[in-house]
N, C-alpha and C positions, 0 to 999 in steps of 0.2 A: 804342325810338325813339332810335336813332343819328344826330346831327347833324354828327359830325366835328369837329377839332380844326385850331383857325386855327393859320398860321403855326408847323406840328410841322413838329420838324428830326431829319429821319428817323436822324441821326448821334448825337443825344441819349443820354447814357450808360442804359442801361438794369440793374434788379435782377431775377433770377428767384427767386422765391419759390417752393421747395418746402416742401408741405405734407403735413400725414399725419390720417389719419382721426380728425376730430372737434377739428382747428386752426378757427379762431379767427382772421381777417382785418379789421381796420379802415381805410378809406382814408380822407383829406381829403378833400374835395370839388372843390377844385382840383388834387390830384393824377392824372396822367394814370395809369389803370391799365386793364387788361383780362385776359381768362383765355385761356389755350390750349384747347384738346378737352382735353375728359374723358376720358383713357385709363384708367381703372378702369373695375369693373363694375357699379359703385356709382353713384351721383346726386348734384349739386352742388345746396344750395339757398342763394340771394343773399335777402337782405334791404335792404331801401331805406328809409332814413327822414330824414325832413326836421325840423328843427328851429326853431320862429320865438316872437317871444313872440308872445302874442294882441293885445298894443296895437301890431301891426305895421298897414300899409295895403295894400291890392291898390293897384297900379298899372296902367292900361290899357296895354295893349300893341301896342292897335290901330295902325298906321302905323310901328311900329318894327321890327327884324330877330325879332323875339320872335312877332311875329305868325301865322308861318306853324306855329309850333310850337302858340301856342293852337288854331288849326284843327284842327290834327293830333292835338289831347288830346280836343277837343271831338266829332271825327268817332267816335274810338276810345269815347267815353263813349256816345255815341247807340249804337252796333252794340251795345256789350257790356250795357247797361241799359234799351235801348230806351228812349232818352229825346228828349225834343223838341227839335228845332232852335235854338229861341231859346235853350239854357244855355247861362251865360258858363263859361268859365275861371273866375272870382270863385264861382261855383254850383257848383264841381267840387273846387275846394281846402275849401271850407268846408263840404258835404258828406263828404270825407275825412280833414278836420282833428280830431283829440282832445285835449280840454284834459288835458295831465298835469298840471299841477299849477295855483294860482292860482284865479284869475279869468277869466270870458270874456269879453273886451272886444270885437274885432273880428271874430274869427276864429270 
C-alpha cells in the first residue's frame, strides 16, 4: 500500500546504501526511503513495526484524507481473513497490536 509522497522534489539530494549479506537497515518513519530490484540470487526480507503506548486513542478517520486509506486496510483485512464488513480500522490495529511491555490500557 503505496500512497506517494506530497510535494517530493525530484532534485532532493539523494544517499545509495550498499549493502552485504546479512546488513542490518533502520529508517525513520518520516524519512523518504525505498529499495532498487534485487539483483542477487538471494531474497530480501522487510520488517515493519509500529510503536505506540497503550494509553494512546484511535482517532476516527472518517471524513478526513485518511479515510480512503482505512478502506483500503479494511477491504485487504476482509479478503485475507474473511472477515465481515462492519470491522473498523479500530478492530484491526487492536487485533494486531502486542502489549511489550506495561499495562493494557487502550490498545
Amino acid at each position: 500500500m503505496y500512497h506517494g509522497i506530497q510535494d517530493y522534489d525530484e532534485n532532493s539530494a539523494r544517499v545509495h546504501l550498499v549493502m552485504e549479506k546479512g546488513d542490518t537497515v533502520f529508517f525513520h518513519p518520516l524519512l523518504i526511503h525505498r529499495s532498487g530490484r534485487n539483483k542477487t540470487q538471494g531474497f530480501r526480507k522487510a520488517i515493519s513495526c509500529h510503536f505506540a503506548s497503550s494509553n494512546c486513542h484511535y482517532i476516527d478517520v472518517k471524513g478526513t484524507s485518511q479515510e480512503n486509506i482505512e478502506k483500503e486496510v479494511v477491504e485487504i483485512a476482509a479478503k485475507l481473513h474473511g472477515t465481515e464488513s462492519n470491522i473498523s480500522l479500530k478492530d484491526i490495529w487492536t487485533f494486531r497490536s502486542r502489549l511489550v511491555k506495561g499495562e493494557r490500557i487502550n490498545l
